[in-house]
N, C-alpha and C positions, 0 to 999 in steps of 0.2 A: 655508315657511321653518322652521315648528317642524321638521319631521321632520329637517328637515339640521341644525338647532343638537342635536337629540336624536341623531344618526346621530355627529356631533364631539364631544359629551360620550362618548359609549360609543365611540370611539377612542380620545381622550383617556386614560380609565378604564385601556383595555387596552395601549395604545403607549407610556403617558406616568407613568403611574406614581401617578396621583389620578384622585380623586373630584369629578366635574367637574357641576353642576347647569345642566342645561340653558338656565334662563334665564337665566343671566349669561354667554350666549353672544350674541354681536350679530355678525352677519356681515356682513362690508364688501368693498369694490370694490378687491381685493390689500391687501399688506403699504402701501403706500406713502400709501391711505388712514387706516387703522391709525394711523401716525406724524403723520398729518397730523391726524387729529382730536387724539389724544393732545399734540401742540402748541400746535392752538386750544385747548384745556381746559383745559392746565395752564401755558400759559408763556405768563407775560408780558413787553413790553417791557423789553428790559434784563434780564430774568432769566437765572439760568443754570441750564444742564442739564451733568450728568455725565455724559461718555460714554467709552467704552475708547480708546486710546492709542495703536495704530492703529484706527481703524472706518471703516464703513460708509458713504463719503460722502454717501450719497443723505436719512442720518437726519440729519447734519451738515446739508445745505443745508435740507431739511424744518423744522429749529429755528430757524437762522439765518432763516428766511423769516417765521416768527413773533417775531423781532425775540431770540431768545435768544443770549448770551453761553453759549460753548462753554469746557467744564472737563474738559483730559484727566486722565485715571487713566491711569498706565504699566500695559501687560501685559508680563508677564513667563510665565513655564513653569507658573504657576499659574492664569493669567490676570489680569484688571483689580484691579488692588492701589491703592483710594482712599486705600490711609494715606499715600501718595506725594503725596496733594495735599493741599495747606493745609488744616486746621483750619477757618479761614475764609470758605473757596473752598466746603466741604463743605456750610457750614451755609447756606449762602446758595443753594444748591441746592434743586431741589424735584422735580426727575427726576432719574431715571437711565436710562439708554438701554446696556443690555447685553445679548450674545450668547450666552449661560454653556454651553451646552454645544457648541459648537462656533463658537469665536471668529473673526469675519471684522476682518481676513481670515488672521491669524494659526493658526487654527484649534485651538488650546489651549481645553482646558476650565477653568473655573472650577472651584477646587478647594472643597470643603463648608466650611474656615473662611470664604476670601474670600465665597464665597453667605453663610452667619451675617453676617458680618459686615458684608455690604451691606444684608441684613436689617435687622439693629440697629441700622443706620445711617437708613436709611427711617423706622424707628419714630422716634426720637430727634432728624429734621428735619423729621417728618411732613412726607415728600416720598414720590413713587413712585417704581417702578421698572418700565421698559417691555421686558419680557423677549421680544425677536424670536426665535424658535424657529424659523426659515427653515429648515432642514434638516436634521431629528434624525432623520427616517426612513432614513436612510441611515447601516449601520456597515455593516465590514469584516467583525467577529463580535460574537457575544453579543447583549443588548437595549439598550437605548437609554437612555441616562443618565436620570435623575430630572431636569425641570425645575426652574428656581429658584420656580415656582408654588408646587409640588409642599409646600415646606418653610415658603409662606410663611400665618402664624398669624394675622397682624396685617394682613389685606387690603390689601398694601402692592403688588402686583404687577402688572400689566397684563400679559397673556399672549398674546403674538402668535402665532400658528400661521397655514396658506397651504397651497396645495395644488398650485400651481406648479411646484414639482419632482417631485413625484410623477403629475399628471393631464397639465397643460397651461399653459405661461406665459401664453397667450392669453386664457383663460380669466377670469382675473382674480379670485378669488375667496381671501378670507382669512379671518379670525375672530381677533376678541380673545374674553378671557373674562378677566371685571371683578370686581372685587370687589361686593357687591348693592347699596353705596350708590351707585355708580356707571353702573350698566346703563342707567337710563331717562336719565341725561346725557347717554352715549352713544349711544343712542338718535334723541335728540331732534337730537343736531349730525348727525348720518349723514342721519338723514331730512332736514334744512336743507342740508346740504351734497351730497345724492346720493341720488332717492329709492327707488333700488331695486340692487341689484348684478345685475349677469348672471346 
Protein backbone atom coordinates (compact mmCIF):
# COMPACT_ATOMS: atom_id res chain seq x y z
CA UNK A 1 0.00 0.00 0.00
CA UNK A 2 2.89 2.56 0.59
CA UNK A 3 3.90 2.28 -3.04
CA UNK A 4 0.39 3.30 -4.27
CA UNK A 5 -0.13 6.16 -1.53
CA UNK A 6 3.46 7.25 -2.98
CA UNK A 7 2.33 6.46 -6.82
CA UNK A 8 -1.06 9.13 -5.81
CA UNK A 9 1.12 11.67 -4.14
CA UNK A 10 3.37 12.08 -7.46
CA UNK A 11 0.00 12.17 -9.54
CA UNK A 12 -1.56 14.36 -7.31
CA UNK A 13 2.02 16.59 -7.65
CA UNK A 14 1.65 16.43 -11.57
CA UNK A 15 -2.40 16.41 -12.24
CA UNK A 16 -3.42 18.36 -9.34
CA UNK A 17 -1.44 21.26 -8.90
CA UNK A 18 0.24 20.37 -5.07
CA UNK A 19 2.62 18.93 -3.10
CA UNK A 20 1.04 16.02 -1.70
CA UNK A 21 3.11 13.92 1.28
CA UNK A 22 2.47 10.56 1.03
CA UNK A 23 1.61 9.72 4.42
CA UNK A 24 -1.37 11.65 4.68
CA UNK A 25 -2.81 9.48 2.07
CA UNK A 26 -5.16 6.55 3.54
CA UNK A 27 -6.68 4.69 0.83
CA UNK A 28 -10.17 3.37 1.15
CA UNK A 29 -12.89 1.02 -0.44
CA UNK A 30 -14.42 4.10 -3.18
CA UNK A 31 -15.54 7.51 -2.64
CA UNK A 32 -18.63 6.34 -0.64
CA UNK A 33 -16.43 5.12 2.13
CA UNK A 34 -14.55 8.37 2.14
CA UNK A 35 -17.85 10.17 3.10
CA UNK A 36 -18.77 7.52 5.24
CA UNK A 37 -15.86 7.75 7.57
CA UNK A 38 -15.82 11.50 7.14
CA UNK A 39 -19.36 11.31 8.79
CA UNK A 40 -18.56 8.88 11.65
CA UNK A 41 -15.70 11.37 12.56
CA UNK A 42 -17.08 14.45 12.17
CA UNK A 43 -20.94 14.71 12.67
CA UNK A 44 -22.85 14.18 15.27
CA UNK A 45 -26.49 13.70 16.09
CA UNK A 46 -28.37 16.70 15.24
CA UNK A 47 -25.35 18.37 13.75
CA UNK A 48 -25.30 20.06 10.58
CA UNK A 49 -23.14 19.78 7.49
CA UNK A 50 -23.07 22.22 4.49
CA UNK A 51 -23.48 21.10 1.34
CA UNK A 52 -24.19 22.75 -2.44
CA UNK A 53 -27.61 23.41 -3.62
CA UNK A 54 -28.21 21.04 -5.85
CA UNK A 55 -25.68 17.90 -4.96
CA UNK A 56 -24.91 14.62 -4.74
CA UNK A 57 -27.61 12.54 -3.18
CA UNK A 58 -25.66 9.80 -2.23
CA UNK A 59 -23.29 12.30 0.38
CA UNK A 60 -26.91 13.63 1.44
CA UNK A 61 -28.21 10.21 2.57
CA UNK A 62 -24.42 9.27 3.77
CA UNK A 63 -24.87 12.45 6.67
CA UNK A 64 -28.47 12.16 7.11
CA UNK A 65 -27.49 8.21 8.10
CA UNK A 66 -25.09 9.79 10.72
CA UNK A 67 -28.02 11.60 12.17
CA UNK A 68 -26.92 15.09 10.44
CA UNK A 69 -29.22 18.03 9.72
CA UNK A 70 -28.58 19.15 6.07
CA UNK A 71 -27.76 23.21 5.19
CA UNK A 72 -27.90 24.11 1.47
CA UNK A 73 -25.74 26.73 -0.03
CA UNK A 74 -27.39 27.90 -3.50
CA UNK A 75 -25.03 27.37 -6.68
CA UNK A 76 -25.18 29.69 -8.98
CA UNK A 77 -22.45 30.27 -12.38
CA UNK A 78 -19.91 30.73 -9.79
CA UNK A 79 -20.73 27.80 -7.84
CA UNK A 80 -21.83 27.25 -3.98
CA UNK A 81 -22.30 30.75 -2.51
CA UNK A 82 -22.57 30.04 1.63
CA UNK A 83 -23.20 33.93 2.10
CA UNK A 84 -26.85 32.72 0.93
CA UNK A 85 -27.36 30.85 4.05
CA UNK A 86 -27.86 32.29 7.55
CA UNK A 87 -25.16 33.47 9.54
CA UNK A 88 -26.39 31.14 12.06
CA UNK A 89 -27.02 28.04 10.00
CA UNK A 90 -23.10 28.75 9.10
CA UNK A 91 -21.70 28.74 12.32
CA UNK A 92 -23.39 25.79 13.64
CA UNK A 93 -21.75 23.77 10.86
CA UNK A 94 -18.84 21.82 11.12
CA UNK A 95 -18.42 20.28 7.36
CA UNK A 96 -18.73 21.12 4.25
CA UNK A 97 -19.25 18.68 1.58
CA UNK A 98 -18.30 20.39 -1.96
CA UNK A 99 -17.47 19.60 -5.61
CA UNK A 100 -15.34 22.91 -6.51
CA UNK A 101 -14.07 21.96 -9.55
CA UNK A 102 -16.66 20.41 -11.34
CA UNK A 103 -20.12 20.83 -9.56
CA UNK A 104 -22.47 17.73 -9.46
CA UNK A 105 -24.50 17.93 -10.77
CA UNK A 106 -24.59 21.28 -12.20
CA UNK A 107 -21.24 21.06 -13.27
CA UNK A 108 -19.93 24.90 -12.62
CA UNK A 109 -16.67 25.40 -11.09
CA UNK A 110 -16.21 27.26 -7.93
CA UNK A 111 -14.79 30.46 -8.56
CA UNK A 112 -11.21 31.45 -6.29
CA UNK A 113 -13.28 34.07 -4.19
CA UNK A 114 -16.08 31.47 -3.30
CA UNK A 115 -12.77 28.69 -2.55
CA UNK A 116 -11.22 31.87 -0.17
CA UNK A 117 -13.99 32.27 1.16
CA UNK A 118 -15.13 28.85 2.13
CA UNK A 119 -11.72 28.69 3.37
CA UNK A 120 -12.05 31.59 5.73
CA UNK A 121 -15.03 30.33 6.65
CA UNK A 122 -13.59 26.70 7.76
CA UNK A 123 -10.96 28.60 9.86
CA UNK A 124 -13.33 30.82 11.53
CA UNK A 125 -15.98 27.81 12.47
CA UNK A 126 -13.07 25.38 12.90
CA UNK A 127 -15.08 23.08 10.74
CA UNK A 128 -13.91 20.97 7.61
CA UNK A 129 -14.39 20.81 4.23
CA UNK A 130 -14.74 17.37 2.27
CA UNK A 131 -13.59 18.29 -1.21
CA UNK A 132 -14.92 15.15 -3.69
CA UNK A 133 -12.70 15.44 -6.70
CA UNK A 134 -14.60 12.50 -8.61
CA UNK A 135 -13.85 13.67 -11.92
CA UNK A 136 -11.01 16.37 -12.66
CA UNK A 137 -9.19 14.04 -15.04
CA UNK A 138 -11.31 14.85 -17.54
CA UNK A 139 -11.24 18.38 -19.75
CA UNK A 140 -12.24 19.25 -22.96
CA UNK A 141 -8.73 21.35 -23.15
CA UNK A 142 -5.95 22.77 -21.29
CA UNK A 143 -4.98 21.18 -17.55
CA UNK A 144 -7.10 20.70 -14.81
CA UNK A 145 -8.16 23.37 -12.47
CA UNK A 146 -6.31 23.62 -9.03
CA UNK A 147 -8.04 21.82 -6.32
CA UNK A 148 -9.62 23.51 -3.26
CA UNK A 149 -6.66 21.34 -1.25
CA UNK A 150 -4.40 22.88 -3.32
CA UNK A 151 -5.15 26.70 -1.62
CA UNK A 152 -5.90 25.36 1.65
CA UNK A 153 -2.99 26.71 4.49
CA UNK A 154 -4.97 26.09 7.61
CA UNK A 155 -5.48 21.94 7.15
CA UNK A 156 -8.97 22.58 6.75
CA UNK A 157 -9.70 20.24 3.84
CA UNK A 158 -10.32 16.63 3.32
CA UNK A 159 -9.40 15.73 -0.21
CA UNK A 160 -11.32 13.11 -1.89
CA UNK A 161 -9.86 11.65 -5.22
CA UNK A 162 -11.10 7.68 -6.86
CA UNK A 163 -9.97 6.10 -9.75
CA UNK A 164 -13.33 4.85 -11.05
CA UNK A 165 -13.69 6.94 -13.86
CA UNK A 166 -10.50 6.62 -15.18
CA UNK A 167 -9.63 2.50 -14.38
CA UNK A 168 -12.67 0.65 -13.32
CA UNK A 169 -16.11 1.35 -11.25
CA UNK A 170 -15.75 -2.18 -10.09
CA UNK A 171 -12.73 -1.76 -8.77
CA UNK A 172 -13.50 0.16 -5.88
CA UNK A 173 -10.75 1.97 -4.89
CA UNK A 174 -10.40 5.97 -3.63
CA UNK A 175 -8.04 8.00 -1.40
CA UNK A 176 -8.55 10.87 0.93
CA UNK A 177 -5.42 12.95 1.75
CA UNK A 178 -5.86 14.51 5.32
CA UNK A 179 -4.45 16.98 6.98
CA UNK A 180 -1.41 15.22 9.55
CA UNK A 181 -3.55 15.73 12.70
CA UNK A 182 -5.95 13.58 11.18
CA UNK A 183 -4.40 10.60 9.27
CA UNK A 184 -3.92 8.02 12.03
CA UNK A 185 -7.99 8.96 13.00
CA UNK A 186 -8.57 7.97 9.88
CA UNK A 187 -6.74 5.39 9.97
CA UNK A 188 -7.87 3.61 12.93
CA UNK A 189 -12.07 4.14 11.71
CA UNK A 190 -11.02 2.40 8.11
CA UNK A 191 -9.34 -0.38 9.73
CA UNK A 192 -12.59 -0.62 12.35
CA UNK A 193 -14.78 -0.25 9.65
CA UNK A 194 -13.00 -2.25 6.72
CA UNK A 195 -9.73 -3.99 7.00
CA UNK A 196 -8.32 -3.78 3.75
CA UNK A 197 -9.64 -2.27 0.42
CA UNK A 198 -9.34 -4.28 -2.93
Amino acid sequence: VEGLRCGIAYCLASARGWLCDATRVVVVGGCAQALDLAARLFVDPGGEVLVEDPHYLGARRTFEAAGAEIVGAPVDQEGMDPRRVSSSDRKRCRMAYVTPSHQFPTGVILSLARRQALLSWAEEANAYILEDDYDSEFRYAGRAIPSLKSLDEGGRVLYVGTFSKTLLPALRIAYLVLPKNLVELFRSAKWLSDWAAP
